[in-house]
N, C-alpha and C positions, 0 to 999 in steps of 0.2 A: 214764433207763433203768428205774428201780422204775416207776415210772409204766408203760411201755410194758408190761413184762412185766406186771402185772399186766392186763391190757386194756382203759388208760383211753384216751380221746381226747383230747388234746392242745392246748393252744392256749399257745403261749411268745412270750418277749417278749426283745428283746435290741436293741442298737444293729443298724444295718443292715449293718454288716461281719461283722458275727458270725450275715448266716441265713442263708448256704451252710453254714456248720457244723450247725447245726440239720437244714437240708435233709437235709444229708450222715448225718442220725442218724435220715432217716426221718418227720421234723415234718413236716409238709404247714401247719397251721394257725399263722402267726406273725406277730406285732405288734411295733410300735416301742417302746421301753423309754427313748424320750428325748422325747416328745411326748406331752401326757398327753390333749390334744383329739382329736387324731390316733386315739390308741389307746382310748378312749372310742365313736369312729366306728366304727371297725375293726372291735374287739373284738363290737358287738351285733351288726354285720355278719355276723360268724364262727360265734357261739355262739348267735343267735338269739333268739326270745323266751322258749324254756326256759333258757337262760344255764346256767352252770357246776356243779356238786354240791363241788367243792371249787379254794379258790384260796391257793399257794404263794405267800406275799406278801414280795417285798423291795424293793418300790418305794413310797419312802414322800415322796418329792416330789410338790412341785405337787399334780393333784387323783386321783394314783393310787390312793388308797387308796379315796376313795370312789365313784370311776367302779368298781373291782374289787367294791366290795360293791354295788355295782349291779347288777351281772354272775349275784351266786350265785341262783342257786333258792330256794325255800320250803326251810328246814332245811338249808340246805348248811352247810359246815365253810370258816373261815376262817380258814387258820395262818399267824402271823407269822413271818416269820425275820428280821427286822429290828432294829437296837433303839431307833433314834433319830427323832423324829417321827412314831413310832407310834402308833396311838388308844387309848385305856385301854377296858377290858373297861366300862365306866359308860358312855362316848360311844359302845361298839360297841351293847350293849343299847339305851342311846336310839334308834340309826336302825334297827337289825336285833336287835330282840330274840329273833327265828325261829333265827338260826344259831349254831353251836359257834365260839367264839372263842377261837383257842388261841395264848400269846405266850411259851410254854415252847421255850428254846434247851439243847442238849446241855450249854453249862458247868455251865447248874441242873439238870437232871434229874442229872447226874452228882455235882452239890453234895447232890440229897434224896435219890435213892436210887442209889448207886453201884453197888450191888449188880446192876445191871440192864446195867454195861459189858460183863461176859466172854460174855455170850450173844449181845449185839449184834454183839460185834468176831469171833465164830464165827462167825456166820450169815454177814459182811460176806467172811469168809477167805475161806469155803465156795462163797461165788457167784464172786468172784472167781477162787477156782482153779479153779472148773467152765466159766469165760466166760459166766456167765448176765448177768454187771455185766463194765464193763473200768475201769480208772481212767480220773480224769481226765487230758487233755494234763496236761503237766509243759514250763514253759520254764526250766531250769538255768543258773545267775549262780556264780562263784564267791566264795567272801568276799573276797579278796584281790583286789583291782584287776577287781572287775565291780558291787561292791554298787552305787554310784550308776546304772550301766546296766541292775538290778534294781528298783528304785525307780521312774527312769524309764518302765522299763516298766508298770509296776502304774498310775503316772499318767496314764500314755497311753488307759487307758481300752478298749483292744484287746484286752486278753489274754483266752483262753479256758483254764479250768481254775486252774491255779497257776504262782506263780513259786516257785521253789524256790531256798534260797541252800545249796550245798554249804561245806564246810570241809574242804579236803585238805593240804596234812596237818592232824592236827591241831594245836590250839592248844600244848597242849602239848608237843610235837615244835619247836615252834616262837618258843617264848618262852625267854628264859635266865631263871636262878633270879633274883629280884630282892631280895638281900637287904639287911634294912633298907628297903628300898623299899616305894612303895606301888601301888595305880592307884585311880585315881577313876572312878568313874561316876554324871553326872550328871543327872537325871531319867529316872534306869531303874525304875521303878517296875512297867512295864506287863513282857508275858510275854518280851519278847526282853531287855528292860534286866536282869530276874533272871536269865535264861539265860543273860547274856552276865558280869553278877560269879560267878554260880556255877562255871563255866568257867574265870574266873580264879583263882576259890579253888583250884580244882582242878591247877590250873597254876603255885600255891606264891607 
């Protein structure tokens, strides 16, 4: 949607269930996002011999990464949004020392300079209530007796936008006092296992 408004041209990539969606948003130019030969074809097909001025990178299988930097122009802009089989900014420079290679994700920008969330999350309001952006789909799972059909989804590989896990009532509403008692939570380390002891702290 940033993309369109601004008046770029467009070339996406997605599994082949997911380009009537694309279609449906206006993309005309779209590539396979599960065949990296295919989409290597495709792609110079599409983009030509002047190829891309910037590419949104989160396919880091197989030979996508370097078929994509095949793609860009003299000086184009290469952003990662990936984090895992990425190229380090040293192997980007060995093949394309010409382009801006950018592997900065929102948790670090927000980890070096925070200061910079309350103007983004304005602007983001501001389009939003005007319909310049609309969110993404949302598919809704409840905690209680749908988590595993939320999971399942996300593995299917299908989804477009987010899966979203609600909690009605709350935990709280929901739990008896447990005293002397305890709960364990085992290998919660990551963001939902702290969110889910915080919640119980919270919960007595």
């Amino acid at each position: 949607q940033y993309a369109q408004r601004v008046g770029a041209e467009i070339f996406a990539t997605a599994s082949t269930p997911k380009h009537d969606y694309l279609q449906s948003l206006g993309i005309d130019h779209i590539c396979t996002s599960r065949d990296a030969a295919v989409f290597a074809k495709e792609m110079v097909a599409m983009t030509g011999p002047r190829g891309v001025d910037v590419v949104l990178n989160s396919l880091s299988s197989s030979d996508y990464i370097s078929h994509s930097v095949a793609l860009l122009s003299p000086g184009g802009r290469f952003i990662e949004l990936g984090k895992r089989n990425i190229w380090s900014p040293e192997k980007m420079r060995s093949v394309r020392s010409d382009i801006l290679y950018d592997t900065h994700t929102l948790n670090e920008l927000l980890a070096s300079t925070p200061e910079v969330l309350p103007g983004m999350l304005r602007i983001l309001r501001d389009q939003v209530e005007s319909g310049e952006i609309r969110p993404l789909p949302m598919e809704r799972f409840e905690m209680r007796g749908e988590l595993p059909d939320a999971f399942k989804r996300l593995k299917s590989g299908l989804t477009i936008g987010k899966v979203v896990v609600t909690v009605h009532p709350t935990l709280q509403d929901r739990l008896e006092v447990m005293e002397g008692g305890a709960a364990v939570v085992t290998g919660g380390l990551g963001g939902l296992g702290l969110v889910t002891a915080e919640a119980l702290v919270e919960a007595g």
